[in-house]
C-alpha angles and dihedrals in degrees: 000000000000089000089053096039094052089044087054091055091044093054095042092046083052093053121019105077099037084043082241094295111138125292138147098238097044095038085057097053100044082058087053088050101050091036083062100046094051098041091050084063093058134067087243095091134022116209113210107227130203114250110270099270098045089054092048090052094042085049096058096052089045086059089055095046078055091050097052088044083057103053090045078072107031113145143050132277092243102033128119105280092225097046079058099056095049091044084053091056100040087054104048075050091056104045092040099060084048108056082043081057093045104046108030101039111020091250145132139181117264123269088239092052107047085044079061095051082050114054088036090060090046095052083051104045084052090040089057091041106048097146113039118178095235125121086202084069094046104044082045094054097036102040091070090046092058098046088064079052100061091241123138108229088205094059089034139105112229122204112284119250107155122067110247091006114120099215096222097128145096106173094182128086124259108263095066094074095040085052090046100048099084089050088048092045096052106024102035093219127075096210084077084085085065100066084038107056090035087054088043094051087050085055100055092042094054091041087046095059105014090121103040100074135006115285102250090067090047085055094055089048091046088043095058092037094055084041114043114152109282080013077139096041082060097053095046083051105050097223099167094207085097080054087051092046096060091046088060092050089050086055098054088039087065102030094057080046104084092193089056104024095123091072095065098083091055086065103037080053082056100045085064098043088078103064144349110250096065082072080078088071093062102073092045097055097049091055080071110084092201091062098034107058078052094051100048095051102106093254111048087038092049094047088039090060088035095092087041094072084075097080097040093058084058101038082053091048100054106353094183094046088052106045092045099062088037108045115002090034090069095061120123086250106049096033107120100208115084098264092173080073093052125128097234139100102265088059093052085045093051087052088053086058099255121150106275084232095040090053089042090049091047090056089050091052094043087045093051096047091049090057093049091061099044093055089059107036117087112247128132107275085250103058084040092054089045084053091044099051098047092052091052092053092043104042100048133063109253116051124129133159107301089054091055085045087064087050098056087039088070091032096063084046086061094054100039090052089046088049091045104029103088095050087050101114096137096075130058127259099267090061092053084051096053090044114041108088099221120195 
């Protein structure tokens, strides 16, 4: 835990205030991070390690270091000055009740409650930043619309918001604007699957570990995970990784429950059907023999591939349209965000006046060799898709803030599974294989 707890602050120290755009001193500490993680996998370096109850109290306070980082940046970049500057003071408020309550008298508040704050400051945080300049908002909003239309959203032009950017582009798959057409139809707004799926994935997590420790600890796990630092700058911005995240954790809820386990891989299936980078985890999880005599068997399989038949239909419809927002649209030259600004090696390559390919082509190779190495060491499927994920960020050439928030967001899975791990007795022993993190 303490590895994992002091790699969440360094990341978030590296990104939070420059938004993970490149700098020195971010891009460095990023390498320390992922050179940790990955060595602590190894036999090359041994960690020492506080006894169990000191890590699980270290661990606390480290969330709530975490939550007053976060209210030091709470707000949008686009939102009503004023309306930050309450929100700021409403959430130190917030945390810092908390954490008296916490550590004075052994209290929290309740689950029900801090799910409230929540969703209020994110309805005010969307309410005083109704506008944001931001083409993730408008092709999320106007892809479902055009989808009752009709319209294909791979073949479309979307509003224009950037100067100079023809808006002829949807880089994500097609299940994220089928899932986001009954929040655009009654609430006018897609960043409204934000603060559902958020409040979704506080719910399994609660439901996960309810019964492996006393309340008061879940609520300060919920709590840090609802209010992560630019938590808020996610939501005005409509980055759907906080909407991935809650379909993993719907896989892990059923697949831990032995009466509905056959579910899971629907929604392992959809927890691939947002973005491309989560297809990494596939091959991770069947090198594991546990997962992968349950996988095979015709249903699981069958509602596992059921989501995938998205992306065929439209691959059938406009095959070129598809594949080149998918696939060739996503190329360092055609990429419309400004990938020269990235946190990841090849931009720190490029600044030490290294080829732009070459540098492109040096990431691939390291990534690939990290995930080698990650498919055949034996570590639990969780610390190898952290890993995963990170490497990916940091070895190729387009990675921000929103792509390292994925990252913590399983990172603070890891940690939560490792607190709460020993004292699982409710589920059954594959769960505590897919979620213990080894060594």
């Amino acid at each position: 835990m303490t590895i994992l707890g002091i790699s969440i602050l360094l990341i978030f120290f590296a990104t939070t205030p420059n938004l993970g755009f490149f700098t020195i001193p971010s891009i460095l500490t990023v390498t320390s991070v992922i050179l940790i993680l990955i060595l602590n996998t190894s036999s090359l370096i041994k960690i020492k390690s506080f006894d169990i109850k000191s890590e699980k109290v270290l661990t606390i306070y480290l969330f709530f270091i975490l939550l007053f980082y976060s209210a030091i940046y709470y707000g949008g970049l686009y939102q009503n000055k004023n309306s930050i500057v309450l929100g700021y003071f409403v959430l130190t408020g917030f945390i810092l009740i908390n954490f008296i309550r916490y550590h004075f008298f052994k209290k929290t508040f309740s689950f029900i409650f801090i799910c409230t704050v929540y969703v209020l400051m994110s309805l005010w945080t969307i309410f005083n930043s109704p506008h944001p300049v931001v083409d993730t908002v408008v092709v999320l909003k106007e892809a479902p619309q055009m989808l009752i239309r009709g319209k294909n959203p791979y073949s479309s032009t979307f509003t224009q918001v950037y100067p100079n950017v023809n808006p002829n582009y949807y880089n994500y798959l097609p299940f994220s604007f089928f899932y986001e057409l009954p929040f655009v139809l009654l609430f006018k707004d897609p960043r409204s699957v934000i603060v559902f799926s958020n409040l979704l994935s506080a719910i399994l997590i609660y439901k996960l570990f309810k019964k492996t420790d006393k309340e008061r600890v879940i609520n300060v796990f919920v709590l840090t995970f609802l209010f992560l630092p630019r938590t808020f700058y996610m939501l005005e911005h409509a980055y759907l990784d906080p909407v991935i995240f809650s379909f993993f954790l719907l896989f892990i809820f059923f697949y831990v429950n032995k009466n509905k386990n056959k579910f899971a891989y629907l929604f392992l299936g959809l927890f691939l059907s947002f973005k491309q980078p989560p297809i990494l985890t596939i091959p991770l999880f069947l090198k594991e023999n546990f997962f992968r005599k349950d996988f095979f068997k015709l249903k699981n399989f069958s509602l596992f591939l059921l989501p995938l038949i998205l992306p065929l239909i439209y691959l059938a419809i406009n095959s070129k349209a598809f594949l080149e927002d998918i696939v060739f649209g996503l190329n360092p030259a055609k990429i419309t965000s400004p990938i020269s600004s990235s946190l990841t090696l090849p931009t720190l390559l490029k600044y030490l006046s290294i080829n732009a390919n070459f540098a492109y082509l040096i990431g691939l190779i390291l990534f690939a060799v990290t995930f080698i190495y990650l498919f055949f060491k034996k570590t639990s499927p969780l610390t190898k898709i952290v890993i995963t994920f990170l490497a990916f960020n940091y070895f190729t050439y387009h990675a921000f803030f929103n792509s390292y928030f994925l990252v913590i967001q399983f990172l603070l899975l890891a940690i939560t599974t490792e607190y709460f791990g020993q004292a699982d007795k409710a589920h059954s022993k594959k769960s505590l294989q897919l979620f213990h993190l080894g060594s």
